[in-house]
SEMAR-232202 format. One record per residue: x, y, z of N, C-alpha, C, O in turn; residue in three letters. Coordinates in steps of 0.02 Angstrom, whole numbers, plus 50000, padded with zeros to 5 digits. Layout:
BEGIN
XYZXYZXYZXYZALA...
END
This chain:
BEGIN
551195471456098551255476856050550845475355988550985469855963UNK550475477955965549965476955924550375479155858550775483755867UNK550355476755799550795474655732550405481055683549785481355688UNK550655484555649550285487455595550385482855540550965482455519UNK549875478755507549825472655465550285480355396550885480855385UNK549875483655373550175486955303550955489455321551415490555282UNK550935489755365551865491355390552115487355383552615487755347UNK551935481955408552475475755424552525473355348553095471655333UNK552055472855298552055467955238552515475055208552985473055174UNK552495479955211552905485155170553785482555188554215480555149UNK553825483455260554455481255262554635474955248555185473855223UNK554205470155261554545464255240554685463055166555235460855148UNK554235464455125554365466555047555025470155035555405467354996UNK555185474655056555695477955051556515474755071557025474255037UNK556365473055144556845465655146556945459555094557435456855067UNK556535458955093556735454055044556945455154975557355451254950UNK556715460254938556915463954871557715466354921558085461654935UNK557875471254937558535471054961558955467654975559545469154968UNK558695460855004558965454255004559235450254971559775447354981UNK558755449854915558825446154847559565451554797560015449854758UNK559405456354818559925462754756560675459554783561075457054743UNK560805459754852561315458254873561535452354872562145451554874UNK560995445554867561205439654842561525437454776562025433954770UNK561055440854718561295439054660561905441854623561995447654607UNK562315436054613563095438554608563485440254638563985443454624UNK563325438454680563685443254756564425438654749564395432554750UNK564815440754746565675435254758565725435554857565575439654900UNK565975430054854566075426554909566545432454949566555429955005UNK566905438154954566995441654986566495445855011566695450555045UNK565845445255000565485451355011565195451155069565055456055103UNK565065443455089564825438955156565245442255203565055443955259UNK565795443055182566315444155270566135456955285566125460355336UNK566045458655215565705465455211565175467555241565125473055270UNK564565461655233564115461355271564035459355334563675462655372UNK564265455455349564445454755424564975459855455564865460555516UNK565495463455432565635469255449565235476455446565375481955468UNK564855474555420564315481555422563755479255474563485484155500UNK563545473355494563005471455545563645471855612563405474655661UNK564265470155620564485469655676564965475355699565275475155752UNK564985480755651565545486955667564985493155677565275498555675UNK564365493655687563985498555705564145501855779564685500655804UNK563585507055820563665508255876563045510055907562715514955890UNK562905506755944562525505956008562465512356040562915516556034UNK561955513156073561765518656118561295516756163560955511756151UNK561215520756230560745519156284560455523756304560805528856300UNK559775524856333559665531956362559135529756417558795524856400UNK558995532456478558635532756516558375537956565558815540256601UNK557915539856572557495545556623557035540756663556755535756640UNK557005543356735556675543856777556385548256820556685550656867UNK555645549656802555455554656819554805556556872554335552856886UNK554875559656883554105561056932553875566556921554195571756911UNK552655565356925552715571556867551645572256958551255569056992UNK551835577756940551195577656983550735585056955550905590556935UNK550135581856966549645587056924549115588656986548935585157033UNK548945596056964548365596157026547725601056993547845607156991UNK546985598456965546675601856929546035603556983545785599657022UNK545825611856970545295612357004544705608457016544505607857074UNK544345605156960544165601456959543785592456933543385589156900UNK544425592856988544495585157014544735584557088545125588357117UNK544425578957115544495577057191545365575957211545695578357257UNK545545571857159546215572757173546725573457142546585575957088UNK547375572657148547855575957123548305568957090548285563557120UNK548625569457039548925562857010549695564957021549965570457015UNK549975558457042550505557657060550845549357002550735543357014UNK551175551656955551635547856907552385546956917552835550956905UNK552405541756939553405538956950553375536356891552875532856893UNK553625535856835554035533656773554625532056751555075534856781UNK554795528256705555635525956678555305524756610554775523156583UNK555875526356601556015527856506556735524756498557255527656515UNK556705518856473557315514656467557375513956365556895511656334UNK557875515856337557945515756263558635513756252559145516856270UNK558585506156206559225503256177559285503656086558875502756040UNK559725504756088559855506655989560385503155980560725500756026UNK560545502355896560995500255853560945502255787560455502255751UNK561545504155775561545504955699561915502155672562475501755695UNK561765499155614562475496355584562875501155536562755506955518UNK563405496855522563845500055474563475500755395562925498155392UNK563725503855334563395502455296563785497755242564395497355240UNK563235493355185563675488755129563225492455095562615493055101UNK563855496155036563545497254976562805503754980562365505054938UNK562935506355044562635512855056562105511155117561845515355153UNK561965503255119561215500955132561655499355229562215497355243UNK561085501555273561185501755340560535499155363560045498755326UNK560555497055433559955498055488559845502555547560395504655567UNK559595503755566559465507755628558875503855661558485500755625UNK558785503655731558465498755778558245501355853558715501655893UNK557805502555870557685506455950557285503455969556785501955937UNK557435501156040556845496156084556825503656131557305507356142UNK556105504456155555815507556204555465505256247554985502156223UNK555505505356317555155502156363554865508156428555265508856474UNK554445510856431554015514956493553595511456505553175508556471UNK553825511856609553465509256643553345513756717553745517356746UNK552695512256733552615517256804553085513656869553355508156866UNK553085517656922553445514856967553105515057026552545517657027UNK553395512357085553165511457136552015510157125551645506257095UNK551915517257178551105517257195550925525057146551115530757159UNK550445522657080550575527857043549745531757044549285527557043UNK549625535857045548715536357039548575542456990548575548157012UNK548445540956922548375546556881548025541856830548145535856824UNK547565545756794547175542756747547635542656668547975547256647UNK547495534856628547785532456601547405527056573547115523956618UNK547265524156499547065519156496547535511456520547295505956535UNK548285513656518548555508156572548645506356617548925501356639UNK548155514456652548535514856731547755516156756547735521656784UNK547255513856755546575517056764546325518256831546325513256865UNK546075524956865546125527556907545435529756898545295530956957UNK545005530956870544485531356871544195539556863544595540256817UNK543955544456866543675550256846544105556156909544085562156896UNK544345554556951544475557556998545035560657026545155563657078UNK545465558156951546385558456968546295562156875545925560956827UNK546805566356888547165570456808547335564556772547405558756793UNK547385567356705547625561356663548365564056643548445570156636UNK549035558556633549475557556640549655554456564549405548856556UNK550015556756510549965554656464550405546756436550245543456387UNK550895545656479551145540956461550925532756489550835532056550UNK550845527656451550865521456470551275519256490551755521956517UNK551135511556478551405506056520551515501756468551075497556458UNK552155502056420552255495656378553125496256347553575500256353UNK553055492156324553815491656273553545489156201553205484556177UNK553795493256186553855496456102554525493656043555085494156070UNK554545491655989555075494355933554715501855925554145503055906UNK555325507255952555015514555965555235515755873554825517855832UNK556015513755856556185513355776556515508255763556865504555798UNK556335508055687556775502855635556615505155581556025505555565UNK556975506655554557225508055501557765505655451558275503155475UNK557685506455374558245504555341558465509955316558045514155299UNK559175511455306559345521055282559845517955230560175512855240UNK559865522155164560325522955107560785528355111560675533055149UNK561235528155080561585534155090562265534355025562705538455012UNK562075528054999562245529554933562325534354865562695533654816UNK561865539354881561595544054840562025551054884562065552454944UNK562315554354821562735559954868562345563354865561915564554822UNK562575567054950561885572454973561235570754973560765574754970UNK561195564154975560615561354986560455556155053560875551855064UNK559945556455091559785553155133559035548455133558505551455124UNK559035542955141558405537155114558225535555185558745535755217UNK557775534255219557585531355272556885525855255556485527955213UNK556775520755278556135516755244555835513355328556175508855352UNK555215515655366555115512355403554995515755476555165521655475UNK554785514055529554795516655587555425522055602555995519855608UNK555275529955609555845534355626555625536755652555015535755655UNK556005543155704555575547655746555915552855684556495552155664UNK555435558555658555435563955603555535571355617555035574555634UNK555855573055614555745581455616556195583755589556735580855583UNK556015591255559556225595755512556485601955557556585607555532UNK556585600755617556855608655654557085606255710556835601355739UNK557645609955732557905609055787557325608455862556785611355863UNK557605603955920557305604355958557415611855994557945614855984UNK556765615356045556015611956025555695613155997555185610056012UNK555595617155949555435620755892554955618155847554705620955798UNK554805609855879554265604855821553625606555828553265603355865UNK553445610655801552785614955786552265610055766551745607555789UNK552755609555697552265605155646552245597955650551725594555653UNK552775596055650553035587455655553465587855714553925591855725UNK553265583555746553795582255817553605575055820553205571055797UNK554215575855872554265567055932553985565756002553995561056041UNK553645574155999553375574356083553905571856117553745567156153UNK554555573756119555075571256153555085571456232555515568356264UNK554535575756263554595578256329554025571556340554265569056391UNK553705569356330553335563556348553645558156364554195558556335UNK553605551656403553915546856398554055540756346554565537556330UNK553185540656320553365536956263553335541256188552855544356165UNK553835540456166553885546756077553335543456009553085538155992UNK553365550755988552905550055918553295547055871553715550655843UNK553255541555857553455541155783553135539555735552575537155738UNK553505540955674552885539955598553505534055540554105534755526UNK552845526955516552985524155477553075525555435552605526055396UNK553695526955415553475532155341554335529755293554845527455320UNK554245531355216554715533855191555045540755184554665545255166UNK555735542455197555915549655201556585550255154556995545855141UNK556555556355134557155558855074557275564655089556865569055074UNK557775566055117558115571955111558765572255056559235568755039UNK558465579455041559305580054969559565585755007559215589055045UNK560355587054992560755592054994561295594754946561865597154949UNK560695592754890561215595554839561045600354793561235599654735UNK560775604354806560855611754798561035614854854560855613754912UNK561435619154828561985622654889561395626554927560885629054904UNK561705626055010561425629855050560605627655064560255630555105UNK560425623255030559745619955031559625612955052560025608655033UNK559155611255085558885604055091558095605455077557755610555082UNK557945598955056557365597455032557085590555044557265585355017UNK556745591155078556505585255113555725582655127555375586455160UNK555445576255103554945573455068554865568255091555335564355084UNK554105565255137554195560455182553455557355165552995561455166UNK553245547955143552545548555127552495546655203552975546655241UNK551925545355220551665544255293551255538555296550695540555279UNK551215532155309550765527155309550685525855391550625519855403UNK550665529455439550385527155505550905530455565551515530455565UNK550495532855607550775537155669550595535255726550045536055754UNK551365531255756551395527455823551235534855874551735538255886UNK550645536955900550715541955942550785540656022550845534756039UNK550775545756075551175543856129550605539256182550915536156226UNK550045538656184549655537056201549635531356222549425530656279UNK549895523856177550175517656183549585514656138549125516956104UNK549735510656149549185504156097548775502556132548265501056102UNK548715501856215548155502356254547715507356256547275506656298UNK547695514156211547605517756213546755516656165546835512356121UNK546215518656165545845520556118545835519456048546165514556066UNK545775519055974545755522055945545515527655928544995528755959UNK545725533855877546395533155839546815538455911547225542455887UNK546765538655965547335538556009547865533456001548335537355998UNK548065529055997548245524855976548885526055926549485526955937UNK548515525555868548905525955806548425529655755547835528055758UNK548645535055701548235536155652548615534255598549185535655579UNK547965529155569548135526255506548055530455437547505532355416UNK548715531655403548615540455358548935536855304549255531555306UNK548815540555258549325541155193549285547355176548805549355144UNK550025553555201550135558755221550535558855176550775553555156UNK550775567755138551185568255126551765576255162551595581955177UNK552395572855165552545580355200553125582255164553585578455153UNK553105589555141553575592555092554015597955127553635602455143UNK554645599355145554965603055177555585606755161556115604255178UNK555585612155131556165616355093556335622055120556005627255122UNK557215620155154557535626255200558225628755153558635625155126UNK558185636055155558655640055131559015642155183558715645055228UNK559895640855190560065647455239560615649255206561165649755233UNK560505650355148561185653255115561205661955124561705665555121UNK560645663255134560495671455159560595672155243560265669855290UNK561335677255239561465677555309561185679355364561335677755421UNK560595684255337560015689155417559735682055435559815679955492UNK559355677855379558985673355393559105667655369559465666855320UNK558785662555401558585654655379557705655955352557285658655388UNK557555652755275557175651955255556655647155254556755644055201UNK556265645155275555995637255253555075637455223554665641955236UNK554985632855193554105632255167554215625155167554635620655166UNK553495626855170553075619055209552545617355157552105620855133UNK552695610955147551605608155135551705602555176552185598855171UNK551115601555229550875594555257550405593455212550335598255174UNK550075589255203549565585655157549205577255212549455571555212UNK548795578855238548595574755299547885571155266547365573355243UNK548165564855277547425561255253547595556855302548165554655308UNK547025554955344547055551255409546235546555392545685548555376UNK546505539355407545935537255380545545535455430544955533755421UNK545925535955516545255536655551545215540555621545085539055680UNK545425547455576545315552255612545115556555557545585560255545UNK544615557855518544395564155488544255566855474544035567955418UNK544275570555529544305577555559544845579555561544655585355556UNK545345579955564546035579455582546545580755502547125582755501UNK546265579555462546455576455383546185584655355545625587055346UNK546795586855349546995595655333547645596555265548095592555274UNK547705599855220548075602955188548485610055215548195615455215UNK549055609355233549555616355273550045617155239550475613255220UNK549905626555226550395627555176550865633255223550495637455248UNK551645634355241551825636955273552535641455248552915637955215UNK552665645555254553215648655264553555651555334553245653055385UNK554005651855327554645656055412555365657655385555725654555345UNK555465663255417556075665755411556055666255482555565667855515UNK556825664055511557145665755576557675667655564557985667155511UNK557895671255635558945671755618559015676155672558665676555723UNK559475679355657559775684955695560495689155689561035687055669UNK560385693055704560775701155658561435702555738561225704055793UNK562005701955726562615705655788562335712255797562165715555748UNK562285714755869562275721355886563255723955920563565729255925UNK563405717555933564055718455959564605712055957564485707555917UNK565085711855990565505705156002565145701456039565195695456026UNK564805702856079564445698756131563655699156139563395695856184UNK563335702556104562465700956103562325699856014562755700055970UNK561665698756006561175700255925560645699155942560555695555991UNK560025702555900559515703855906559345696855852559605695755797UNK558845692755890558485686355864557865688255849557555692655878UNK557625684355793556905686955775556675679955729557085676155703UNK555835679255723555625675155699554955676455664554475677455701UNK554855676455606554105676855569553925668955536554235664755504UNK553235669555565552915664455507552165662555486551675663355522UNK552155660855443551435661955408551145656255396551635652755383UNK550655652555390550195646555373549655648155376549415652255414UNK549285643855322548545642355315548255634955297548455630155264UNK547755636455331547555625655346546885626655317546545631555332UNK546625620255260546065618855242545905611455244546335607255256UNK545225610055231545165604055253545085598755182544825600055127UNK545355593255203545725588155134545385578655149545155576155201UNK545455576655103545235572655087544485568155110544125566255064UNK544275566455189543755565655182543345569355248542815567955276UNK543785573955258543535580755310542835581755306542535583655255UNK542555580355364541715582455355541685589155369541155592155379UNK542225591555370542065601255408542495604755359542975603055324UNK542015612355371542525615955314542975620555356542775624555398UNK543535619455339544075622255367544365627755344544415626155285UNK544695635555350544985639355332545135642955387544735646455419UNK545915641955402546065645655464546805646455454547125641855428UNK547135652455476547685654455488548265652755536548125651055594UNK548755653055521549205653255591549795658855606550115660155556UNK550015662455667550375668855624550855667455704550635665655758UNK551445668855688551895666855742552645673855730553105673855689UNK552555676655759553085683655762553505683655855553275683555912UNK554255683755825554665683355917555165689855881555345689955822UNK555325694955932555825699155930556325698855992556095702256037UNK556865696456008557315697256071558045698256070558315700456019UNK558365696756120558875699556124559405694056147559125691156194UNK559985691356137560395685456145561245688856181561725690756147UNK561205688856250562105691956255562475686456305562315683356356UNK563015686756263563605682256311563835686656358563735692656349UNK564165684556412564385687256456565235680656468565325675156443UNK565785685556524566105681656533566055682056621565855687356646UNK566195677756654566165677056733565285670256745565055666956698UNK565015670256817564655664956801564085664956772563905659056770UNK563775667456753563255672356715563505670456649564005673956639UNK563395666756600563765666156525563425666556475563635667656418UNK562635665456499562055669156435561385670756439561055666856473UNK561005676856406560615678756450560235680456392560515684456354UNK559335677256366559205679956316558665680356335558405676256373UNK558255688156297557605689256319557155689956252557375692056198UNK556385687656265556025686556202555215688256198554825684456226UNK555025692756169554445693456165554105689256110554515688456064UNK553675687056101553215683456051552665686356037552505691956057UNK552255681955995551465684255991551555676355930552005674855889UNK550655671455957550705667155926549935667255913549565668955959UNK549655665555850548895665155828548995659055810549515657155784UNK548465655055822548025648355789547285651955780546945653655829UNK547095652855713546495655255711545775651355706545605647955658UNK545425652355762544945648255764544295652255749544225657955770UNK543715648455702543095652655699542405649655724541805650455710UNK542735646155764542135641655796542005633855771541955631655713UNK541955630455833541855621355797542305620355794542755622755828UNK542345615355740543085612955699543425617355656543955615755628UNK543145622955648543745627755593544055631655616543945637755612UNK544685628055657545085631355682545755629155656545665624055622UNK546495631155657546825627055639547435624255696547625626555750UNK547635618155657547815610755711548285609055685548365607155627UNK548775609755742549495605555723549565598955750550035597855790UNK549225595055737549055587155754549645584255764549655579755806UNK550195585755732550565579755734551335583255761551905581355748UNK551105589155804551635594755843552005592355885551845586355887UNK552515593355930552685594955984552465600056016552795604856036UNK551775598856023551415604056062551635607356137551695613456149UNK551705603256173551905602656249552515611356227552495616756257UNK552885609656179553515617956192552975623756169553195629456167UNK552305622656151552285629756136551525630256172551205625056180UNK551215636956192550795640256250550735634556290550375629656285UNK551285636556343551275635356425551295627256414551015623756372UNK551835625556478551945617556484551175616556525551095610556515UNK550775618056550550105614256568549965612656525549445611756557UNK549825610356457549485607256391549005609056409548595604556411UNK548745615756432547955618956403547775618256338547185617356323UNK548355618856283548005619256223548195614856154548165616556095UNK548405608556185548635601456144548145602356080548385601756024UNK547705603256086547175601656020546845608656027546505610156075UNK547025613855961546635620955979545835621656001545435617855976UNK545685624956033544905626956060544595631255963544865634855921UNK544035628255970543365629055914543615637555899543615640255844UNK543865641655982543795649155955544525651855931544685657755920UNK544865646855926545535645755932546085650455981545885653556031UNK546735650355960546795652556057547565658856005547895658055954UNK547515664356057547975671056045548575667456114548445663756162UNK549105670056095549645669456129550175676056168550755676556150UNK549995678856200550675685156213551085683356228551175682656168UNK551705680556261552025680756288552675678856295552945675356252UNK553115681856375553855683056368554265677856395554145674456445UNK554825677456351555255673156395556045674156404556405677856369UNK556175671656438556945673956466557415666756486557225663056532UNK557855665756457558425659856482559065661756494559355666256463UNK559315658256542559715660456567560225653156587560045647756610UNK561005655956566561665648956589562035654756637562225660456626UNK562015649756705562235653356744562415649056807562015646456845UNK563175648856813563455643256858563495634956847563525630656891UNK563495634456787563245628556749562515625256742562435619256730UNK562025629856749561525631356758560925632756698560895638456674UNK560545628456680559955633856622559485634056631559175628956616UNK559125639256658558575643256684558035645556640558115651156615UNK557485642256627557055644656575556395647056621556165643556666UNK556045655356596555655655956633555085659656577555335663756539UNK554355658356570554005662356542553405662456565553255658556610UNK552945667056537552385670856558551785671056500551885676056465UNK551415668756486550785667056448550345670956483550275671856543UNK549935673956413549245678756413548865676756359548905678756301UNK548395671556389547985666656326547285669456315546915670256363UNK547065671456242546435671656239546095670356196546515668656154UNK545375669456161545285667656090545515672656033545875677656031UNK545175669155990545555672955936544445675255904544225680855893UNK544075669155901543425671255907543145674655958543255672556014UNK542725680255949542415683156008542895686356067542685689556115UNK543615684956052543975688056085543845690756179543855696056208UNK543735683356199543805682156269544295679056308544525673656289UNK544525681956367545215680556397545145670656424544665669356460UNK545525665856409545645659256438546035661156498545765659056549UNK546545663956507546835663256573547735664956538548035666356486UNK547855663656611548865665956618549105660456637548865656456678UNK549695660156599550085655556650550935657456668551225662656652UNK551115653756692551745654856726552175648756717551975643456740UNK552695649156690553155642356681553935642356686554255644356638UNK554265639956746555125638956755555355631856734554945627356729UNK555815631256725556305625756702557065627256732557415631856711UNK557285622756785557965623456783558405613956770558235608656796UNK558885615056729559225609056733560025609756727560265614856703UNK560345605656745561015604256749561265597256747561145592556785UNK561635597556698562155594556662562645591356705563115594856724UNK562605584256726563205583056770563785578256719563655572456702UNK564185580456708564835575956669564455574456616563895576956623UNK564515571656570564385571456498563865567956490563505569456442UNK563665562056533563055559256534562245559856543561735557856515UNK562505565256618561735567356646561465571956648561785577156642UNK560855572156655560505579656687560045577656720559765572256713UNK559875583556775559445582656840559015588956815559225593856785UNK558345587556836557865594056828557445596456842557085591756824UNK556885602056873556515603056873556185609456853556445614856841UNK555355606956851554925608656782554425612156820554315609256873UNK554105616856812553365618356848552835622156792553105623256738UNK552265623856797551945624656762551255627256787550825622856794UNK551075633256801550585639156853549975640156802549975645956781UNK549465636356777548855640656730548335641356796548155638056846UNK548185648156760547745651556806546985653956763546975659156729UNK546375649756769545925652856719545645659656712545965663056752UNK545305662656689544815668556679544235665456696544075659856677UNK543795670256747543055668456766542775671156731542695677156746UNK542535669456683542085672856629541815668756601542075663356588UNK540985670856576540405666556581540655662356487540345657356470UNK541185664956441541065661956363541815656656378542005653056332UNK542235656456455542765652656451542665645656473542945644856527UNK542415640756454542195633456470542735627056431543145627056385UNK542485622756473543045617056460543725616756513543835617256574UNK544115615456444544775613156523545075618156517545545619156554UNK544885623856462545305628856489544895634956533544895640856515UNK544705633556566544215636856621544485634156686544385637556735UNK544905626656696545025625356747545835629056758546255630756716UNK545825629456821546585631056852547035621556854546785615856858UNK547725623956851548005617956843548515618156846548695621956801UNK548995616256875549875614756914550125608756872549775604656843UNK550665608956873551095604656840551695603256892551935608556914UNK551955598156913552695599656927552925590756910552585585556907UNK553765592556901554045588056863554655588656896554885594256904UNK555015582756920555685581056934555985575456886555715570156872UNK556585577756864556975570956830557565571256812557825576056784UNK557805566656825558445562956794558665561456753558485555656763UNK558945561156705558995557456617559735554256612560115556056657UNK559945550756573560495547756559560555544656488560115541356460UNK561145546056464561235545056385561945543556356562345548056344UNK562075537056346562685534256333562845531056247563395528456233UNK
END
């Protein structure tokens, strides 16, 4: 595991100043406090095993990935507000695996497969909580500001095997009613790629800032605005200023349905040592429908969208770098990093709990947003189930189908399958 030298001297500084506070003066009862706060915490475990197979027009063959995702935690109790938090991560391929990978190298002829081959500290962290309505985190965390999967902007790429996390300090307040406000600096982003990975695949080394303020004291809606502030020191290109607003929610039509809806607005320019000039939009509008039912059928919601990343060619398009991309246009990751013309979104989706059952199914109509030429359709199901409190079993598929047309080039010109079986477990 390769060390981030400015991480490590941050935390260890910090240890030790925390160290020292709790030493001096400390009366001889405080020893047996502290050791009750390191030994009264709670542990957690989680594991997936999965199998993921890709089949792209062109390439000779088709990649086939067996994986495990094994994750051990601890937290302690807290003294005097001050806690730890601790996550070992370990993904590894299984059996006979053939998909391209810088850990797994297969050579030009097999899909590429995003997860490695290593064990990780995935987090560590130190958290305060001293401060009412206040929350301190200092150090390796996985970050996000929205419910899963919804991580647009900041995610954990949670659907990957190995997760995003960011070195960072974070503050959330809750003390203005009905509000949080939450403020995170960014000194380096463990991304999913592994440390065998390339640079800055790898890690991007940043000093980021991210500003995040949600209202839901207004009942139609939940409010929130955004600034990212991205300075990436070796990626930049990538190193953008995003300024954002969204309102979501949803309104009762009866005892048993409401009409759900979602607006939101952003604009991205380019910041600190950006060789490109950037000015591009992002515009994200869903109208649907949410009804309970009683018998086995228990919920049934339907959703139209429309999603813009506006691209004007090249690099001035705009980029949610540090997303949970994979939940939004189509699980094939056609469009992980937006296209130069940037990419239009239509489309519907429908979920469904039914027999203990959740059924996710949608339909993508992708095209640019420059020059306004069709990329292609896709098609995407999800079913999983919940066995006893621990597990779930699942499967994933994923249908892109390109447009033959002479301005659609690259990978989104190719046709490309996805399918995914897995297991998960979480104790």
């Amino acid at each position: 595991m390769k060390i981030n030298t400015i991480a490590t001297q941050k935390n260890l500084l910090l240890g030790v100043i925390t160290s020292s506070i709790l030493m001096i003066n400390t009366p001889v009862w405080a020893d047996e406090s502290i050791l009750n706060a390191l030994t009264s915490g709670k542990t957690s475990y989680s594991a997936r095993l999965r199998y993921e197979n890709v089949d792209q027009d062109n390439l000779k063959k088709e990649a086939h990935a067996y994986t495990a995702r094994l994750t051990a935690a601890y937290k302690t109790g807290t003294y005097h507000g001050l806690g730890v938090f601790a996550e070992v991560e370990s993904v590894h391929s299984l059996f006979s695996n053939n998909y391209a990978h810088p850990s797994q190298v297969k050579g030009a002829t097999y899909p590429a497969i995003a997860d490695p081959n290593e064990t990780e500290l995935n987090q560590a962290y130190l958290f305060y909580t001293g401060l009412e309505g206040t929350s301190v985190k200092f150090g390796r965390q996985a970050l996000t500001y929205r419910d899963a999967p919804f991580h647009r902007h900041i995610g954990t790429v949670a659907w990957r095997q190995n997760w995003q996390t960011l070195d960072a300090l974070s503050v959330s307040n809750q003390s203005i009613e009905d509000t949080t406000i939450s403020y995170a600096y960014v000194w380096n982003v463990n991304r999913i790629f592994g440390e065998d990975a390339p640079e800055p695949l790898d890690d991007f080394d940043t000093a980021s800032h991210l500003v995040n303020v949600q209202y839901d004291g207004f009942k139609p809606a939940k409010i929130e605005a955004y600034a990212y502030l991205y300075d990436f020191k070796n990626a930049d290109a990538f190193s953008t200023n995003t300024y954002g607003l969204r309102v979501s929610g949803g309104m009762p039509l009866s005892d048993s349905s409401k009409v759900i809806y979602t607006a939101e607005y952003a604009t991205q320019s380019d910041a600190a040592d950006n060789p490109n000039s950037i000015d591009a939009g992002y515009f994200l509008a869903e109208l649907g429908t949410k009804v309970s039912f009683k018998g086995p059928l228990k919920m049934l919601l339907l959703k139209a969208s429309y999603e813009l990343q506006e691209g004007n060619g090249g690099a001035d398009r705009f980029v949610t770098i540090l997303g949970t991309n994979h939940a939004y246009q189509g699980w094939a990751d056609k469009f992980l990093v937006t296209p130069g013309d940037g990419v239009e979104d239509v489309y519907l989706t429908a979920v469904a709990k039914v027999y203990g059952m959740k059924f996710v199914a949608a339909y993508h109509d992708f095209s640019s947003d420059n020059n306004s030429y069709a990329y292609g359709t896709e098609f995407n199901i999800l079913a999983t189930k919940n066995v006893g409190k621990n597990y779930t079993v699942g499967l994933k598929y994923a249908d892109y189908n390109a447009d033959n047309n002479s301005m659609n080039t690259g990978g989104t010109a190719v046709d490309t399958t996805k399918l995914w079986a897995f297991v998960s477990a979480k104790f």
